[in-house]
N, C-alpha and C positions, 0 to 999 in steps of 0.2 A: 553751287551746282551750275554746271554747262548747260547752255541751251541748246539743241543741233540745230541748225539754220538748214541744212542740206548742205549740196554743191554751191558754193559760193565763189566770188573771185576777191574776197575782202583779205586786203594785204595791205597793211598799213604803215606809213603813206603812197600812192603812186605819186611820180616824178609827174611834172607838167611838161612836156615834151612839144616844142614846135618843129614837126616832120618840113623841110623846105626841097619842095623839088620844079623844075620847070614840067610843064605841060607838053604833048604835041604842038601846039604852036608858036612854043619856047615862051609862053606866057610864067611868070612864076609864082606861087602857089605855098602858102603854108598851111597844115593843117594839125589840130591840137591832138598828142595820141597821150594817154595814161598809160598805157600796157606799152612800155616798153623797158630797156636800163644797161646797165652794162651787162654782157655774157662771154665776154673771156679775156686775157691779159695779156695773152700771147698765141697768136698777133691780138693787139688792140680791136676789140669789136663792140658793137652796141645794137639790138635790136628797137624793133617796136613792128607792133602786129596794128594790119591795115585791114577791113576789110574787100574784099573782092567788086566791090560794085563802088568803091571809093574812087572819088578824081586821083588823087594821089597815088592810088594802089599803080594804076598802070604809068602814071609818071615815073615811078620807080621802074618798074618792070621795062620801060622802052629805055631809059635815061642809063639804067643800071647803077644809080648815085642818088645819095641824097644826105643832107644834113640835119642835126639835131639842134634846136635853137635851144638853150634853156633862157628862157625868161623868168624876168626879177619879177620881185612884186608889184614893181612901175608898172607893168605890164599886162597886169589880171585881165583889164578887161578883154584888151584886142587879142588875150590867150585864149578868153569863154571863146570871140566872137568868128575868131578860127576855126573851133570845133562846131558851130550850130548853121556854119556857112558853106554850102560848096564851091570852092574853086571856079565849076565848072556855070558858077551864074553871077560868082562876082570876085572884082580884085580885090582878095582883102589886103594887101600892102597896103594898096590908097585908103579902102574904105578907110583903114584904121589908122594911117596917117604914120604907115611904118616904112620902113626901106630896105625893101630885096638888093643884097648883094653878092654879085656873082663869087664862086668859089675861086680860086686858082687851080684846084687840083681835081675836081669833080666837075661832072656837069649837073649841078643844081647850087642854087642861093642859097643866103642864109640870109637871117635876121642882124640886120646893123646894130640895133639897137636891143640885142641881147648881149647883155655881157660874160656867155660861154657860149661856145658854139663847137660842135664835133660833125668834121666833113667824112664821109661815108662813102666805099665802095661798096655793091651792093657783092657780099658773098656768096649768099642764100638765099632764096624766096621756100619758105616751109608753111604748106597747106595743113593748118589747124583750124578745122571745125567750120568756124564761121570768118576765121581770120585767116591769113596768113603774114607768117613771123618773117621781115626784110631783117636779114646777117648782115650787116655792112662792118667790114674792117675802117675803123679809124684810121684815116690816114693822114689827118690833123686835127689840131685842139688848137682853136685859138681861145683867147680870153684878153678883156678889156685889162688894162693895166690899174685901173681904178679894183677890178675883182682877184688881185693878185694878194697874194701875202708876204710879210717876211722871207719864206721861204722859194719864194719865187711860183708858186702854185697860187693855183683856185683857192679862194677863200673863201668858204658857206656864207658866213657875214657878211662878206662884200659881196656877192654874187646875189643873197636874196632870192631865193628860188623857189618858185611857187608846188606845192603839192597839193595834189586833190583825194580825197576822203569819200570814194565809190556810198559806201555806206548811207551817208546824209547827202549826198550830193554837192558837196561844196570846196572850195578851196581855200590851203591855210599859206601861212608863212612859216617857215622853219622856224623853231622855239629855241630855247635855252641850250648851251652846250653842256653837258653832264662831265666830260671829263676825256683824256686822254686814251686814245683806242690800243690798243697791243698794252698796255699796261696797268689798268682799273683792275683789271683780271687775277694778275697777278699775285692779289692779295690772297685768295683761293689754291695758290700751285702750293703743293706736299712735295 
């Protein structure tokens, strides 16, 4: 039997998302968001919902840019320590002994030392609740050559990407791979 919890936001797993964008005084700035992912194909876009009194929210908002770090598992900690830090009281590049690099095609940084990174024009700013949702068209994917595969993409395995679990509070590593996507299924088609 089901338990109702109520209104919940338990979606399991959230991605570990490091938002990079420069500040007003071109200082640069990452900060950890769970509610965001991909939202559409064409054109290429990826959200993440900031709140309104966030450093970051109006970096975004003046910059109209910003980028998605994803971080490995190397990376847990200076991902917690992004999310429990504002911007607006410390560097955490340094603090955590990381290195903001500027985009080519946006005006905000990314994380060097992530091995996937998606640079963002911002499309949309959508007022939800207590958040609002940044639309940014992808208008690059980089990724480390070490996080690539056979087939020339992203590779979960090599990439290491951390997800966090709202529920308990904590963050995992991606688990076991089950099997091949478009065609497990297929054992089911009449």
């Amino acid at each position: 039997m089901k338990k109702s919890l109520g209104p919940q936001t338990f979606v399991y797993p959230h991605p570990v998302l490091l938002v990079g964008t420069y500040d007003g005084e071109g200082r640069p700035n990452l900060m950890t968001a769970a509610w965001g992912g991909i939202c559409c194909s064409a054109p290429p876009c990826g959200a993440v919902s900031v709140r309104p009194g966030r450093h970051t929210h109006d970096a975004v908002m003046a910059r109209k840019a910003f980028t998605v770090s994803i971080p490995s598992v190397d990376h847990v900690v200076a991902a917690d320590y992004a999310g429990i830090v504002s911007g607006r009281d410390a560097d955490k590049f340094e603090v955590a002994g990381l290195t903001p690099t500027r985009s080519e095609v946006v005006d905000a940084p990314y994380l060097e030392e992530a091995p996937l990174v998606l640079v963002c024009r911002l499309l949309h700013a959508f007022p939800l609740g207590v958040h609002v949702q940044f639309v940014g068209e992808i208008v690059d994917c980089l990724c480390e050559e070490s996080g690539l595969g056979e087939n020339g993409l992203p590779d979960i395995e090599k990439v290491r990407p951390i997800v966090y679990a709202g529920g308990n509070r904590a963050y995992y590593a991606v688990g076991e791979r089950l099997g091949a996507a478009f065609s497990m299924g297929k054992a089911l088609k009449r």
